[in-house]
C-alpha positions in Angstrom: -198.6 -17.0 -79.7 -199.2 -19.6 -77.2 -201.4 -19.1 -74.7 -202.3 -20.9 -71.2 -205.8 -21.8 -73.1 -204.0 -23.4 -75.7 -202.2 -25.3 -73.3 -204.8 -26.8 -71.6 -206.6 -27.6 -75.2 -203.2 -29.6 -75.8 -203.9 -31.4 -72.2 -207.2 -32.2 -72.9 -205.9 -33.9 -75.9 -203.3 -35.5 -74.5 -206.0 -37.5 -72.0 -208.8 -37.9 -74.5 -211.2 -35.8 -72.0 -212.9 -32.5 -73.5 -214.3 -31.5 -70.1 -210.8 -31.3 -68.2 -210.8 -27.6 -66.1 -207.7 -25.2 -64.8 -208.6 -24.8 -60.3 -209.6 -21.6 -59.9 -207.8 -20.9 -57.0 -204.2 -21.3 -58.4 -203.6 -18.5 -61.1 -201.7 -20.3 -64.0 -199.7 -17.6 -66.7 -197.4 -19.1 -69.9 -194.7 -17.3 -71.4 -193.8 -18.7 -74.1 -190.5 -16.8 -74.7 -189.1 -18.2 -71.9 -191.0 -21.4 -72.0 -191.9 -20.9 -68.5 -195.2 -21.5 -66.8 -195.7 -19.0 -63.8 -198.2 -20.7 -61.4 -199.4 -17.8 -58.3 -201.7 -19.8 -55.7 -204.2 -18.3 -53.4 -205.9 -19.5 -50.7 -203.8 -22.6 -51.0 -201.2 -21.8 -48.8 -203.2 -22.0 -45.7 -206.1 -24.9 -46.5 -206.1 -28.9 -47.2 -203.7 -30.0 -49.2 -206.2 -32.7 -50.5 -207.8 -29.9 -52.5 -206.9 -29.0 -56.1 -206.6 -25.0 -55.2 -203.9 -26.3 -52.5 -202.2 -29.5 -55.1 -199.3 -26.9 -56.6 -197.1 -30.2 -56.7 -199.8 -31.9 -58.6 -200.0 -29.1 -61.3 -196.9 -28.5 -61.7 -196.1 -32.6 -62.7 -199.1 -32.6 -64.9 -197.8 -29.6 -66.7 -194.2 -30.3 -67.0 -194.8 -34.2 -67.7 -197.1 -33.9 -70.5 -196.4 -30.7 -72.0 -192.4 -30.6 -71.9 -191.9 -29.7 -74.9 -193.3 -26.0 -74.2 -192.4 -26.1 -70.4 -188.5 -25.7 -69.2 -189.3 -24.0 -66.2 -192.1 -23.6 -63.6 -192.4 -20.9 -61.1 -194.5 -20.6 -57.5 -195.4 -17.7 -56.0 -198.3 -16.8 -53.6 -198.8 -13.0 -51.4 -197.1 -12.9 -48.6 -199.6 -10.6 -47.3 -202.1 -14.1 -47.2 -199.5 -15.8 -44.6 -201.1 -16.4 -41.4 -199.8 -15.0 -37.9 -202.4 -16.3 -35.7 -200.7 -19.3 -34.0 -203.9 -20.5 -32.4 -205.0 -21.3 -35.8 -204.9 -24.2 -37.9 -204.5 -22.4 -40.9 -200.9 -21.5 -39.2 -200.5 -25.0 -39.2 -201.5 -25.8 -43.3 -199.2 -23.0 -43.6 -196.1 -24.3 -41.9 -196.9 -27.9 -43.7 -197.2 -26.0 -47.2 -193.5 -24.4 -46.5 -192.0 -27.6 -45.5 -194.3 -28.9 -49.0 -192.6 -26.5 -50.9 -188.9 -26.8 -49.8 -189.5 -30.8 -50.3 -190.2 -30.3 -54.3 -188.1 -27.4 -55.0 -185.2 -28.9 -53.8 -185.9 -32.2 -55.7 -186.8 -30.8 -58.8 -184.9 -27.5 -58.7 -183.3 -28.3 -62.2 -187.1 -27.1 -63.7 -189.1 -25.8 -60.4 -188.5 -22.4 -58.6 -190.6 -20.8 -55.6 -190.1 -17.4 -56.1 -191.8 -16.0 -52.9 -188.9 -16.1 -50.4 -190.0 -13.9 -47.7 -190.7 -17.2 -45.6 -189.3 -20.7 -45.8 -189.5 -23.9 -44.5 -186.1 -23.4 -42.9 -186.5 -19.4 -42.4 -189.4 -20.5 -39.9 -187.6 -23.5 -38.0 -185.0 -21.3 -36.9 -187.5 -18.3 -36.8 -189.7 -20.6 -34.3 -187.0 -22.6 -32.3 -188.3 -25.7 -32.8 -185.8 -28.2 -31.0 -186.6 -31.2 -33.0 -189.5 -32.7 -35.4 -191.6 -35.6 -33.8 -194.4 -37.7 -35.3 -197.3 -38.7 -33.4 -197.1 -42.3 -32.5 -198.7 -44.7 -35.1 -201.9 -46.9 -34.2 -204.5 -48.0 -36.2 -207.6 -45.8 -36.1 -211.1 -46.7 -34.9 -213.9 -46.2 -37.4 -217.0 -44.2 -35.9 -220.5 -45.9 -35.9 -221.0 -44.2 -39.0 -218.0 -44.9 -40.8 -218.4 -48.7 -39.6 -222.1 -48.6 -41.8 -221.4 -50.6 -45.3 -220.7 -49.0 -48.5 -218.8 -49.2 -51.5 -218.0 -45.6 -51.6 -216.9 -45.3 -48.3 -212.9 -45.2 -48.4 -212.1 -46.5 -44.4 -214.7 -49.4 -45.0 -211.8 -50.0 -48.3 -209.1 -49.9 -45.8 -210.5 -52.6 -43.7 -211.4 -54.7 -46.5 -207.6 -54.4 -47.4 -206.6 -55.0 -43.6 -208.6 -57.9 -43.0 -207.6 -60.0 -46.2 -204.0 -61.2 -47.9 -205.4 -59.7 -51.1 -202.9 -56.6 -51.2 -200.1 -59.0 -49.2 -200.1 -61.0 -52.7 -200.2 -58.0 -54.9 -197.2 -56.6 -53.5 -195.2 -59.5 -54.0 -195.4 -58.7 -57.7 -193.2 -55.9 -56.7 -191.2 -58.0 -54.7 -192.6 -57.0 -51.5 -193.3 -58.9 -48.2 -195.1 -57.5 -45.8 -196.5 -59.3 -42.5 -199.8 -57.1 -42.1 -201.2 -54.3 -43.3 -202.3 -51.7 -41.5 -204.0 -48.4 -41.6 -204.0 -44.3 -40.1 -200.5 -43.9 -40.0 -200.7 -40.5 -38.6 -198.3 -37.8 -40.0 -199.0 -34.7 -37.5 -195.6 -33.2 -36.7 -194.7 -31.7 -33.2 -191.9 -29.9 -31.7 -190.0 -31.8 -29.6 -192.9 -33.6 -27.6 -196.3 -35.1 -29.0 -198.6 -33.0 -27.2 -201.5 -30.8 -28.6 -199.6 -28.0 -27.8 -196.2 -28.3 -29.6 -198.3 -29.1 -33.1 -196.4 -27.5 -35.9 -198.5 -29.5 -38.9 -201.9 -30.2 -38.7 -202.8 -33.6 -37.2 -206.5 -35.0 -36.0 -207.3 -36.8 -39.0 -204.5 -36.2 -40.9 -202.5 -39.4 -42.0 -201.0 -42.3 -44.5 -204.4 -44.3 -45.4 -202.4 -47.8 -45.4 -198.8 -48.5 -44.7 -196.9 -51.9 -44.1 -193.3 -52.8 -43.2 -191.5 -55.6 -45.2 -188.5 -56.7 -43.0 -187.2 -58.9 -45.3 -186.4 -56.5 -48.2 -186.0 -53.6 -45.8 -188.9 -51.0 -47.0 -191.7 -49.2 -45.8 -194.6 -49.3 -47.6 -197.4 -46.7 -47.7 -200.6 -45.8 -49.9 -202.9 -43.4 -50.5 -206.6 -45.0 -51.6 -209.1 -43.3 -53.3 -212.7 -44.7 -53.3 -214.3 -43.9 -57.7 -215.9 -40.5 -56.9 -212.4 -39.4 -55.0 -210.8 -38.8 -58.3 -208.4 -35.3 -58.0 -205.3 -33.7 -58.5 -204.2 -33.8 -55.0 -203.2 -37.1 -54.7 -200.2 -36.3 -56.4 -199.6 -33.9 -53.5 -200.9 -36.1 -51.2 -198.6 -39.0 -51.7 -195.7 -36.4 -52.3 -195.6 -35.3 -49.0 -196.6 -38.1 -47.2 -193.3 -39.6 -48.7 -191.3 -36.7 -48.1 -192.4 -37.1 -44.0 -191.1 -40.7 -43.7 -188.2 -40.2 -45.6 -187.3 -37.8 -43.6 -187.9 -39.9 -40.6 -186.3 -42.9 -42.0 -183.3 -40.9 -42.4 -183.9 -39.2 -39.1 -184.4 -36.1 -39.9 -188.2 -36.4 -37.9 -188.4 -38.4 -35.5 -190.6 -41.6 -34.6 -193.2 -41.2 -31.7 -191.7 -45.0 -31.3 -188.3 -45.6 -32.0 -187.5 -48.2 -35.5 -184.7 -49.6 -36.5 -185.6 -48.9 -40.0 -182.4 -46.8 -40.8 -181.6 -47.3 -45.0 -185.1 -48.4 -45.8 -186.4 -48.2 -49.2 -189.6 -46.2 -49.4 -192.7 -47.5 -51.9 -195.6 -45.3 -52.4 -198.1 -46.6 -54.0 -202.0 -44.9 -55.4 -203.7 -47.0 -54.6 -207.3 -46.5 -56.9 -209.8 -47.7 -59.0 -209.1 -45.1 -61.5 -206.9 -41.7 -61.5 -207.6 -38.3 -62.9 -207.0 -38.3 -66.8 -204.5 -35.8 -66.4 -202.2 -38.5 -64.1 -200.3 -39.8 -67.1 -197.7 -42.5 -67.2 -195.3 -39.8 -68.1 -196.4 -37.7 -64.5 -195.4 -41.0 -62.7 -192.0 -41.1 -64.1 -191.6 -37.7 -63.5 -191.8 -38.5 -59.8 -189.5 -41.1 -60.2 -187.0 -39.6 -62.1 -185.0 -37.8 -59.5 -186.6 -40.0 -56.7 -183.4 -42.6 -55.3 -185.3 -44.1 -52.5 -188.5 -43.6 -53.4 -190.5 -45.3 -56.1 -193.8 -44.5 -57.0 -196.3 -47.0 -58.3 -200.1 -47.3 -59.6 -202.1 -49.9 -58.3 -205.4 -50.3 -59.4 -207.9 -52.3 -57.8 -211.4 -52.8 -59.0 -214.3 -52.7 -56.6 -216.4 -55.4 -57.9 -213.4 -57.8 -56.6 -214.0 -56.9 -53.2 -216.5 -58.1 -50.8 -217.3 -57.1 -47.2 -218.1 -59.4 -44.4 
């Protein structure tokens, strides 16, 4: 009998790392009858994305793309007793995010990946709420604070200038056979109803957006990318990137809305990670998974190592 234990032995294996651990906050069960992995999350469904008890996308790739010969299907559930009410909240507002989350990677995986909890969804609470339309906040390169602005390798915005201020990721890309005119960074992916104002917020915003993004005119694609500085090394980047591509290909295809109008209708969509190193568990075999039933998007890896890059 197989046993969730055992399938985590066979992941450790699989990445050559011993000391590889389940999140504690996402409750994972295997039956092996059915080949099905049951994942129920907790907490997650109102907190960060960013965090690995929150990263159900992420787990459920890593799963299904290395292990698929034990794995046909994988299931989500989470208590619908732990759904926020309070509107005031933000955690109303990771909520509404994890929904829209959810109905992103069901539908695009549903020949292997089923939410189960259906007492709310991402459509179920558009109409519920009303909302008229979906609107991003308008784009604009964000201002570091005086602390942020203070040098160090580790520091991930101090990376995003050092990428802004140089050609170095402009000649990269071209590898990929992308040209893009400037990079830039804080693309902001808060989503409002109707009109960006602080009170019509339906996702979280503040802080919340696409690390560095650039349009190539030419080729006709947006570009974004999620960095990670070497001690940023987690499973929700995978659900990180997903949704971040999710929101602009929704808004290139006009389901959402731009704060600023852009002619940018049939644009391709790259996404790239943008690291020094991924967690072990991010196989080659999880990024084809995201590509496989992806038409206009296409994930890539791009590594860059920190000793290449120096700070004026």
């Amino acid at each position: 009998m197989i046993t969730i234990k055992d399938l985590l032995n066979k992941l450790k294996d699989i990445c050559g790392n011993k000391h590889i651990t389940l999140t504690k906050g996402i409750d994972f069960n295997y039956d092996e009858t059915s080949k099905t992995l049951h994942m129920i999350i907790k907490n997650g469904i109102k907190t960060n994305m960013q965090k690995d008890v929150s990263a159900f996308e992420g787990w459920a790739l890593i799963f299904k793309a290395n292990l698929g010969e034990y794995i046909d299907i994988v299931t989500l559930n989470w208590n619908k007793y732990d759904e926020p009410t309070d509107k005031s909240k933000e955690e109303w507002r990771h909520f509404n995010r994890f929904l829209y989350r959810v109905d992103k990677f069901e539908k695009l995986y549903s020949d292997w990946f089923k939410a189960e909890t259906q007492n709310n969804s991402w459509e179920k609470q558009v109409k519920n709420e009303g909302w008229s339309s979906l609107v991003l906040n308008k784009e604009g390169d964000r201002k570091l604070s005086e602390e942020e602005e203070k040098f160090s390798l580790d520091n991930e915005h101090e990376i995003e200038e050092y990428f802004k201020k140089n050609d170095k990721l402009k000649i990269e890309l071209k590898k990929y056979g992308i040209e893009i005119d400037e990079v830039k960074n804080q693309f902001p992916i808060g989503i409002f109803n109707g009109k960006v104002e602080k009170s019509n917020y339906i996702f979280t915003g503040g802080k919340s957006a696409i690390d560095l993004y650039g349009m190539d005119e030419k080729n006709k694609s947006f570009n974004i990318f999620e960095l990670k500085g070497y001690n940023n090394i987690k499973i929700g980047i995978l659900s990180e990137l997903f949704f971040y591509s999710s929101i602009i290909r929704d808004a290139i295809d006009g389901n959402i809305e731009f704060g600023e109008h852009k002619n940018i209708e049939n644009y391709k969509l790259n996404a790239f990670f943008l690291v020094q190193v991924l967690h072990p568990l991010i196989t080659e075999n999880v990024i084809k998974l995201l590509n496989v039933s992806n038409k206009r998007i296409e994930y890539h890896v791009l590594k860059y190592a920190i000793e290449d890059i120096k700070f004026d």
